[in-house]
MIGU-784892 format. One record per residue: residue in one letter; x, y negated, z of N, C-alpha, C, CB in turn. Coordinates in pm, whole numbers, plus 32768, in hexadecimal, padded with zeros to 4 digits. Glycine has a CB too. Layout:
<dogus>
AXYZXYZXYZXYZ ...
</dogus>
This chain:
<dogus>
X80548077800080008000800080587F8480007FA17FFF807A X80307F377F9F80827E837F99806F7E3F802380277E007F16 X80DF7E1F805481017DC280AF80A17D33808B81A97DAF80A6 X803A7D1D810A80067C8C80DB80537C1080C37FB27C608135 X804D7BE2805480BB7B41804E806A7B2480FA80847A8A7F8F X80D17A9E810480A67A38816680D679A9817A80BA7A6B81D3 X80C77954817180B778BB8155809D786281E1803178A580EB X80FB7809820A80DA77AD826D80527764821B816677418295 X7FEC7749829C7FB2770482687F84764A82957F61775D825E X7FB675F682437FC9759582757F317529827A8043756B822D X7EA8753882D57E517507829D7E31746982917E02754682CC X7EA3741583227E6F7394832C7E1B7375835A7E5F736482E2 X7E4372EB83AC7DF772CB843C7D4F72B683D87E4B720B84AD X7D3F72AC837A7CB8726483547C6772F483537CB971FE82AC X7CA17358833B7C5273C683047C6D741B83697C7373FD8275 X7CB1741683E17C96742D848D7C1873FB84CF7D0473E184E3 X7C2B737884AF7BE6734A84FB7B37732E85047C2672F584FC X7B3B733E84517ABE732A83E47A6973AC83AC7AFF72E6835C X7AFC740E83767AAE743A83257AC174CE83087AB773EC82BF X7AA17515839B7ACD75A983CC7A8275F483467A8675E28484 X7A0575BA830379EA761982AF7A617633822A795E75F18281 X7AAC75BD82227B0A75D281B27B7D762081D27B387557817E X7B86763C82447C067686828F7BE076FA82657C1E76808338 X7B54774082B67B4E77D882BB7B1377FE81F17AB67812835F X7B0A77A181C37AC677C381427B6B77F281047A5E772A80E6 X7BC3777781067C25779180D37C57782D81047C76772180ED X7C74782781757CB278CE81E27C8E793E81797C3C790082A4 X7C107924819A7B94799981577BB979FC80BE7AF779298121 X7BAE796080867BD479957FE97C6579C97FC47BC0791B7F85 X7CBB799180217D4779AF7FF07D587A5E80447DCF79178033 X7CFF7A3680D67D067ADC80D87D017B4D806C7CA17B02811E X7C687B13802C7C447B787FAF7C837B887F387BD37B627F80 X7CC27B147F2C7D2D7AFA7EAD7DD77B717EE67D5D7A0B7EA9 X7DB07B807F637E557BB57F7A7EBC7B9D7FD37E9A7B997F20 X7E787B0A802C7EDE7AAD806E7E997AAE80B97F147A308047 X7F0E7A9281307EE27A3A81AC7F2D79BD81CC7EE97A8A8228 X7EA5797F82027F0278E881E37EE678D782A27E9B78388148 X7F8E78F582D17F7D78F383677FA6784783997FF4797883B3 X7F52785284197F6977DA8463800877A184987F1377F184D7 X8020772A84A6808776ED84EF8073769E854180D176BA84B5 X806276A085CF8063766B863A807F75E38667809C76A78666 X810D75FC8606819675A7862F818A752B85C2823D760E8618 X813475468553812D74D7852881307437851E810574EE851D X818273C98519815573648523810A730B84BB81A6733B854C X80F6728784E080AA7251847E80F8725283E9808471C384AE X80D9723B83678125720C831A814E71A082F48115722B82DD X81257140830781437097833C8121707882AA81FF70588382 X808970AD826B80657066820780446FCE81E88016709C81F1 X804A6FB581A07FE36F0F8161802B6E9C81CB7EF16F138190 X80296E9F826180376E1282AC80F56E3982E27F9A6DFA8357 X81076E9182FF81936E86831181F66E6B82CE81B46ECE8330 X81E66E99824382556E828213825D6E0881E382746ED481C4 X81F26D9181E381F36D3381CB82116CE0821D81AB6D2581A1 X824F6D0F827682786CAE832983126D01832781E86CEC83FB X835F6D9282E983FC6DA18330841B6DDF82C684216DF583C8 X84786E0B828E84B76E97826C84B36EEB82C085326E9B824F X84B86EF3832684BB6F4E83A484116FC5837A84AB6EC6845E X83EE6FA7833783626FEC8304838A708182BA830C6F7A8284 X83F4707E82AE841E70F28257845B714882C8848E70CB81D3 X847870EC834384AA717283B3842471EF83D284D5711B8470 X83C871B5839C834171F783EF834E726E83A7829871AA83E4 X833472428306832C72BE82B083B37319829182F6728E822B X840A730B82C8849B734282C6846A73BB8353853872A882EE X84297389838E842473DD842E83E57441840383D1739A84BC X834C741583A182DB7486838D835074EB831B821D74368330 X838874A682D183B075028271842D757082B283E574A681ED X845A7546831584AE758183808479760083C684C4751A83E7 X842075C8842083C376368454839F76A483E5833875F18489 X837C76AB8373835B76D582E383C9772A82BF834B765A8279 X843476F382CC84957729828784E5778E82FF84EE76AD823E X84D07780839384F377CD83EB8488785683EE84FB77778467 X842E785383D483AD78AF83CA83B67903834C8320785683C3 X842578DD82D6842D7927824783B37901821B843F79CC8241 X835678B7820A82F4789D81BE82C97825819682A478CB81E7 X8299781480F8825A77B580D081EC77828100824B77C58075 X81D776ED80E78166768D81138113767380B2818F76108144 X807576B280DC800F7697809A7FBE761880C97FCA77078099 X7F9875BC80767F31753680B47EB7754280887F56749D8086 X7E5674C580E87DF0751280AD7DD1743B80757D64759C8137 X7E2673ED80BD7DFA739080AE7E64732D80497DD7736C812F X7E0D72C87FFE7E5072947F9B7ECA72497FB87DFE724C7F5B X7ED971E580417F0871AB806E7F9B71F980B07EA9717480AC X7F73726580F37FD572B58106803872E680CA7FB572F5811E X7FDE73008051802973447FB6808E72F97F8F7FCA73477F29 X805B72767F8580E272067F61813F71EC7F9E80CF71907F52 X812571AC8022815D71A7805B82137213808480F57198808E X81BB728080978214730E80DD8253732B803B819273BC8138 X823473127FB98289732C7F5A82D5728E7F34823373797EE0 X82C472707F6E833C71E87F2E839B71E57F8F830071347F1F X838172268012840672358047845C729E802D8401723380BC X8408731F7FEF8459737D7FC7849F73607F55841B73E77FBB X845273047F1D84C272E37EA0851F728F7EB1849072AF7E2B X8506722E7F17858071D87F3485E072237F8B855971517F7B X85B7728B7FC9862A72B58032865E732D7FCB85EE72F080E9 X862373867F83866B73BE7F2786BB73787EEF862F73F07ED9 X86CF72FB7EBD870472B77E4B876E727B7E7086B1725F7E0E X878172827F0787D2720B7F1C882472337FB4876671737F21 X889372537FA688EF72C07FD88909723E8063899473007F52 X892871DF80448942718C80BD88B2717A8101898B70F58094 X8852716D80F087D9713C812F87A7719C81808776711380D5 X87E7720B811A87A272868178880072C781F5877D730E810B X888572AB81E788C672B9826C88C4722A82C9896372EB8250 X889471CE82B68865715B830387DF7191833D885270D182A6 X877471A7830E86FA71D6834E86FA726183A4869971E382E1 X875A729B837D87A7732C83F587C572FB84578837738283D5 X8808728384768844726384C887FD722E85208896722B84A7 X875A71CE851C86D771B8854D86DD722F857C8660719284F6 X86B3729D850986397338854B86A87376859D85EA73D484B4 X8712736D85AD875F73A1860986FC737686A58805735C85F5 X871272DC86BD870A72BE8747866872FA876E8725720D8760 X8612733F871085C273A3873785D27441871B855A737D870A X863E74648705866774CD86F8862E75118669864B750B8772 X861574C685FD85E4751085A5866774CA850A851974F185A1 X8646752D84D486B574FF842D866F753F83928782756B843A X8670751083518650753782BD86D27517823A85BF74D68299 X86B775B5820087167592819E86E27599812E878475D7819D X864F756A812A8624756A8091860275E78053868E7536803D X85DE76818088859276CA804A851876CD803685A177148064 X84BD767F806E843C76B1805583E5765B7FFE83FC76C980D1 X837776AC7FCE831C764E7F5982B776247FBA82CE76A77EC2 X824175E17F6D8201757F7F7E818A758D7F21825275107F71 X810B75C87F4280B675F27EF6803F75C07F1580B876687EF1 X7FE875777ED97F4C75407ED37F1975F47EAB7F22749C7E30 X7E7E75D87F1F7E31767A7EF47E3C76737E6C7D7C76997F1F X7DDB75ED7E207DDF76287D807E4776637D7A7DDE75CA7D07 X7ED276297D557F45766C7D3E7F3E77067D167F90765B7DB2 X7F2277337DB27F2D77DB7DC17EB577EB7D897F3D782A7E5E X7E6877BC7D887DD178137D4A7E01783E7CBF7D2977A27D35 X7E5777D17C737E7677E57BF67EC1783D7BCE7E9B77927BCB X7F1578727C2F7F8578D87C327F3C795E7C427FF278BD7CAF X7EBD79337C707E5D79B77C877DFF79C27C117DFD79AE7D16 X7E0779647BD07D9F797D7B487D907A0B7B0B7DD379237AC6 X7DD37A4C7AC97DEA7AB07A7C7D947B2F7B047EAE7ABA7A49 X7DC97B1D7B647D797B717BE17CF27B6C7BDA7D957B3E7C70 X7CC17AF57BF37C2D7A8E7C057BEC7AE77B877C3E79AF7BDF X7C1A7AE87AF87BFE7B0F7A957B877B8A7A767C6E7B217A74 X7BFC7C007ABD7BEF7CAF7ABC7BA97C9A7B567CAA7D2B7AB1 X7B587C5B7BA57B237C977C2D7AAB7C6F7C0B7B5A7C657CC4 X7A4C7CD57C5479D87CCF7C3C79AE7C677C82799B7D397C4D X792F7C0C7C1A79017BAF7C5178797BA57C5C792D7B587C22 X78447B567CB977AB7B277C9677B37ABE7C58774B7B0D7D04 X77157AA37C0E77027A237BCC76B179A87C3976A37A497B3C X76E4793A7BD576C578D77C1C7629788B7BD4775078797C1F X75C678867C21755978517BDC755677AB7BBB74E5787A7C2E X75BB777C7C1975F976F47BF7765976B77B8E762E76DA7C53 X764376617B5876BF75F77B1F76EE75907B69769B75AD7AAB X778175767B7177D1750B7BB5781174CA7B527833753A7C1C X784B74537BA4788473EB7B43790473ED7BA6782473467B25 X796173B27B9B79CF73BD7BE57A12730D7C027A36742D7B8A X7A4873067C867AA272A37C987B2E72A87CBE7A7272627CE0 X7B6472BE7C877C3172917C887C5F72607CFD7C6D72077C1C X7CB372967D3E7CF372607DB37D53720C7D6B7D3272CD7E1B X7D7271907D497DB8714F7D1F7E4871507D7A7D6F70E37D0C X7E7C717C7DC67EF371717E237F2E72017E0B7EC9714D7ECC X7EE0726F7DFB7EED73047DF37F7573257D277DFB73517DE9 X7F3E72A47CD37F8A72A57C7C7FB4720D7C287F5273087C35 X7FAF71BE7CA4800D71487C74805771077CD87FC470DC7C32 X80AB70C17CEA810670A67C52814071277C128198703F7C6C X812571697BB6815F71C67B8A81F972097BB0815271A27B1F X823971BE7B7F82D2717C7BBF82DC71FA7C3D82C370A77C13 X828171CA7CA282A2723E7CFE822E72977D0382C772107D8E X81AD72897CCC814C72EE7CCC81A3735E7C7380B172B87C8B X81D473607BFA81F873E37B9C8192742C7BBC828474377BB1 X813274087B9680C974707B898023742E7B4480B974B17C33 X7FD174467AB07F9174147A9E7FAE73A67A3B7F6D740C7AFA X7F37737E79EB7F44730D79847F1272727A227EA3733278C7 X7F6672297A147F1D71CF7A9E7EBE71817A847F74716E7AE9 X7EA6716A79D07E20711C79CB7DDE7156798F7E1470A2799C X7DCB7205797B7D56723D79457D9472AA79957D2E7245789D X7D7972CF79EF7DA373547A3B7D2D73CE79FE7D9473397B01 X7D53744079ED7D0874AE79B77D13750F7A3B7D4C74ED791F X7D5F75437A9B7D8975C17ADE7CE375AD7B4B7E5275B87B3D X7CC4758C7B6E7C6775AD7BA77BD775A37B647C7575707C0D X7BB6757C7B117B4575D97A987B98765B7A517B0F755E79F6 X7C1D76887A397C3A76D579F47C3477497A4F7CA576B479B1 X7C3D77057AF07C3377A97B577BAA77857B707CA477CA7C09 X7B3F77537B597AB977767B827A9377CD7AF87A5276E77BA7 X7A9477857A757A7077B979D77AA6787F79EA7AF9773E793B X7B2A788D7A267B4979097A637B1079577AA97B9179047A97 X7AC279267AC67A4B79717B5C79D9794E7B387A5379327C0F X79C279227A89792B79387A8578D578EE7A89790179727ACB X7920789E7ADC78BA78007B00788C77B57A72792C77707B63 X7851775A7A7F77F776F97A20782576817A4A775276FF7A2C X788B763F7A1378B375C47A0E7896756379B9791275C87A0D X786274E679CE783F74B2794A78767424794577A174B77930 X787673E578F479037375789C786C72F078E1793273937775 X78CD7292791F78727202792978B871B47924782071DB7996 X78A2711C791D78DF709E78BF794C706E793D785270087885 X791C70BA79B7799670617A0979E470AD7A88794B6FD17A51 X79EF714B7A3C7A2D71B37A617AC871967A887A1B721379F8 X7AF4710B7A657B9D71037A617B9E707B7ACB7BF470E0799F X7B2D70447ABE7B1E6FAA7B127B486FBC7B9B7A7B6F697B1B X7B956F8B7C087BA56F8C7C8C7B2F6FB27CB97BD16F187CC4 X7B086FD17D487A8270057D857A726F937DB37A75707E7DEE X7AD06F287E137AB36EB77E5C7ADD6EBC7EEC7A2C6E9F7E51 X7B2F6F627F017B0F6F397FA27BB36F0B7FB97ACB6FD98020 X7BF36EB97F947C7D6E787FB87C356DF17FDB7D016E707F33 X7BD26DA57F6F7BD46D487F977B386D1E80057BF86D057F1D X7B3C6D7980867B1D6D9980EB7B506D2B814E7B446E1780F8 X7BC56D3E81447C056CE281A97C136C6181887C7F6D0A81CC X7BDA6C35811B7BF16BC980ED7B5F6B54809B7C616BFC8094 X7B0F6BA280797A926B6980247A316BD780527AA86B5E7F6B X79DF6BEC8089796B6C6F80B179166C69804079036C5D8149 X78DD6BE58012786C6BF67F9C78D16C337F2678156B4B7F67 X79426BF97F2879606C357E9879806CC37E9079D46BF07E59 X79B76CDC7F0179C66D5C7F09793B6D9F7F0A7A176D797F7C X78C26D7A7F36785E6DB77F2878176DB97EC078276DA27F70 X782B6D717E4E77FC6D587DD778526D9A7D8277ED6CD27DBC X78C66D927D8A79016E267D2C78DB6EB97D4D79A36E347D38 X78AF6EDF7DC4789F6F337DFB78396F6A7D8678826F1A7E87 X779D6F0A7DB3773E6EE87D6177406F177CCE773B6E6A7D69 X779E6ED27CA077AB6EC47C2677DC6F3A7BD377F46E5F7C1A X783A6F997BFC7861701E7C0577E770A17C1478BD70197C7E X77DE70777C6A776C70E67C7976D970EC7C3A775270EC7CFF X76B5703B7C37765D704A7BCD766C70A97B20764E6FBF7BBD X771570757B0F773E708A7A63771F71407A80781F704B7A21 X774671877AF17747721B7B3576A772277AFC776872297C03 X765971EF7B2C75AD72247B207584723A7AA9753D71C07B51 X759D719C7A427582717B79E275D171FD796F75A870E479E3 X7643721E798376717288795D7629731B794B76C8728A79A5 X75DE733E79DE759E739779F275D373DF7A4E758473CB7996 X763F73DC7A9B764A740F7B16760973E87B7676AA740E7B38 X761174787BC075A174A37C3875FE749A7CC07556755A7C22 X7673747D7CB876D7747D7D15777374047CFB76FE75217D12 X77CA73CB7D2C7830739C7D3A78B573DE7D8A780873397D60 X790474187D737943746D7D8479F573FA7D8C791674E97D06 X7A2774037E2E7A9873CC7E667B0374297EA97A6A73727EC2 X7B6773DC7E857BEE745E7EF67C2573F87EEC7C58750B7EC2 X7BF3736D7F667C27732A7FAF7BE872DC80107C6372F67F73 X7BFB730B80B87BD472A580E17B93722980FD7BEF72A580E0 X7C0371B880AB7BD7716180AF7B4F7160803F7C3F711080AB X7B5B716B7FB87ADD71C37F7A7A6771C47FD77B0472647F62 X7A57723F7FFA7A057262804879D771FD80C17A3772D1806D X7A14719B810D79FB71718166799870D1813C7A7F717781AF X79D070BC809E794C702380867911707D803279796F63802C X790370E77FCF787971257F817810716D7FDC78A4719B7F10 X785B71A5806577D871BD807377DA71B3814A77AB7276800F X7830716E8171781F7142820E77EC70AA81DB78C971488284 X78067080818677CB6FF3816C775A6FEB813578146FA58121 X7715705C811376A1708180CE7637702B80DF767970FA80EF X76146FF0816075AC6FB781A375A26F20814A75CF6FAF8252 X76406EEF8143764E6E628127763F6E6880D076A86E18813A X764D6ED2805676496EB27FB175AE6EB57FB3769E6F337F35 X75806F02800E74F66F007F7A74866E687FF0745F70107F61 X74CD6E2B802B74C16DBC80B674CE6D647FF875766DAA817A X750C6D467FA675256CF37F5974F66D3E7EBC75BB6CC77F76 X74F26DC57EAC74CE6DFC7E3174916E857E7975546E0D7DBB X73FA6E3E7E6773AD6ECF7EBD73986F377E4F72FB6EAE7F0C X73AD6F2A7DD573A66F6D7D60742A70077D8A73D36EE97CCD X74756FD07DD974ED70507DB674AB70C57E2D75C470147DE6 X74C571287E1874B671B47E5474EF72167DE6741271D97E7C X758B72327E3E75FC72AF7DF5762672BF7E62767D72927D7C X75F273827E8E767B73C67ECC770A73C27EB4767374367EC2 X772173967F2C77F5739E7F0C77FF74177F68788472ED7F5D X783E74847F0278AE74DE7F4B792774E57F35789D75507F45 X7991753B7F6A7A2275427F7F7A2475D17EFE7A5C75678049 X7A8A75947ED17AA776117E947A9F76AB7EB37B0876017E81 X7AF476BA7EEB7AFC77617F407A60777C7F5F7B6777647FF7 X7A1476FE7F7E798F77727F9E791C77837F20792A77338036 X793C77287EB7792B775C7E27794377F17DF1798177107DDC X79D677EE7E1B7A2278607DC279E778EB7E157AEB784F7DC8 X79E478B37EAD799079497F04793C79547EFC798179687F7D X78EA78EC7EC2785C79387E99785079B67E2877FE78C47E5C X78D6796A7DEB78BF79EB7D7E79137A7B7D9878F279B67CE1 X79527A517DD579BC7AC57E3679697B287E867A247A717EB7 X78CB7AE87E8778817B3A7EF378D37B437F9878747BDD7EAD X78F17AB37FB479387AAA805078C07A8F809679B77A288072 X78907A84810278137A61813B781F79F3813377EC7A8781B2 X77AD799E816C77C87937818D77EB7900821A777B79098160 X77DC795C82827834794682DE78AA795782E3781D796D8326 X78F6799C829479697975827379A5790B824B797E79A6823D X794578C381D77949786881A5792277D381CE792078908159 X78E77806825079107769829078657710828D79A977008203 X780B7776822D77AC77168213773C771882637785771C8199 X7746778082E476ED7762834876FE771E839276CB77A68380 X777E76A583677798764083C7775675CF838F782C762783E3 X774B75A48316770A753882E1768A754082F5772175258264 
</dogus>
């Protein structure tokens, strides 16, 4: 019998704290796919979006997680967009750059931890895609639904350090749902930002792209909106109240990927996280 792969799994304070159904959906499916994507304790933050705009010292954080990672022999799976970037631009800068990276040893020392740059750095899509050809040959159920999909924009840009994905027409996550059967269908603003960055900064506008997205989703003919991110997830549908507060016209389920793909995986849905919503 094959040894199960196994994968740190890195989920992020937002999707701790928010969004346990995207945790166990993700767990779930990668179980069935083959993997286990085990916990880390020891994790710290990744000092996304506000730190690194206040030190360099922002790259000690993700040098630690990739440390811990690389003491454990295993790769880091994310589940969040912000994370994704973040935790790969330091791997690429500390891969790349032989002095920086024995300068930031010398930090993770005075906590007893060190990295020498083995380990990868994987968004779920990522691996789902690596699982395509699998997804393919397993028996599936059908889905009586159509979805439209939204792009984690951080998960594959700046390219530069995403390497992974077209960054202004991304395909890998319709190409692993289209794999499993699903019913995906093409709308006018499938590539447009969702809106939830500018959260912290404009609420109507951010709520009017929101709007505006998910309407182009209906008008399309999807029966669903389909995210594998967080932040995503947290203005399409925790902000739900306020959009249709200004456009009472919108009503679209948002789900997480993984509990798409387990529907067709035949995972329960307590597995899947959706007797929590």
């Amino acid at each position: 019998m094959n040894e199960i792969e196994k994968r740190l799994l890195f989920p992020g304070c937002l999707v701790l704290a928010c969004f346990q159904d995207y945790e166990l959906a993700a767990k779930a499916v990668m179980r069935r796919l083959g993997m286990e994507l085990v916990d880390m304790d020891d994790f710290s933050c990744c000092s996304s979006s506000v730190v690194p705009s206040m030190s360099d010292d922002w790259i000690n954080l993700d040098a630690y997680n990739l440390g811990l990672a690389e003491s454990r022999r295993m790769d880091i799976v994310t589940l969040c967009g912000s994370c994704t970037r973040t935790l790969k631009q330091a791997n690429k800068k500390l891969k790349g750059d032989a002095a920086l990276l024995e300068k930031v040893n010398e930090r993770l020392a005075e906590a007893g931890a060190h990295y020498n740059g083995t380990v990868r750095v994987n968004h779920l899509i990522e691996v789902l895609d690596e699982k395509r050809s699998l997804i393919e040959k397993m028996e599936r159920k059908s889905l009586d639904y159509r979805v439209a999909l939204s792009h984690p924009c951080n998960v594959i840009r700046p390219s530069s350090v995403a390497q992974f994905d077209d960054p202004w027409r991304p395909q890998k996550m319709r190409k692993v749902l289209e794999a499993a059967g699903v019913q995906v269908v093409d709308y006018e603003l499938e590539y447009e930002c969702c809106g939830a960055t500018l959260l912290m900064v404009n609420e109507k506008l951010a709520l009017d792209a929101a709007a505006a997205k998910m309407r182009s989703a209906i008008e399309a003919g999807a029966d669903a909106l389909v995210v594998s991110c967080g932040n995503c997830y947290m203005l399409l549908d925790r902000f739900r109240h306020k959009i249709q507060e200004a456009h009472p016209e919108i009503s679209l389920p948002i789900m997480f990927l993984p509990q798409v793909l387990g529907q067709v995986l035949d995972v329960s849905c307590r597995e899947l996280g959706l007797e929590l919503v």
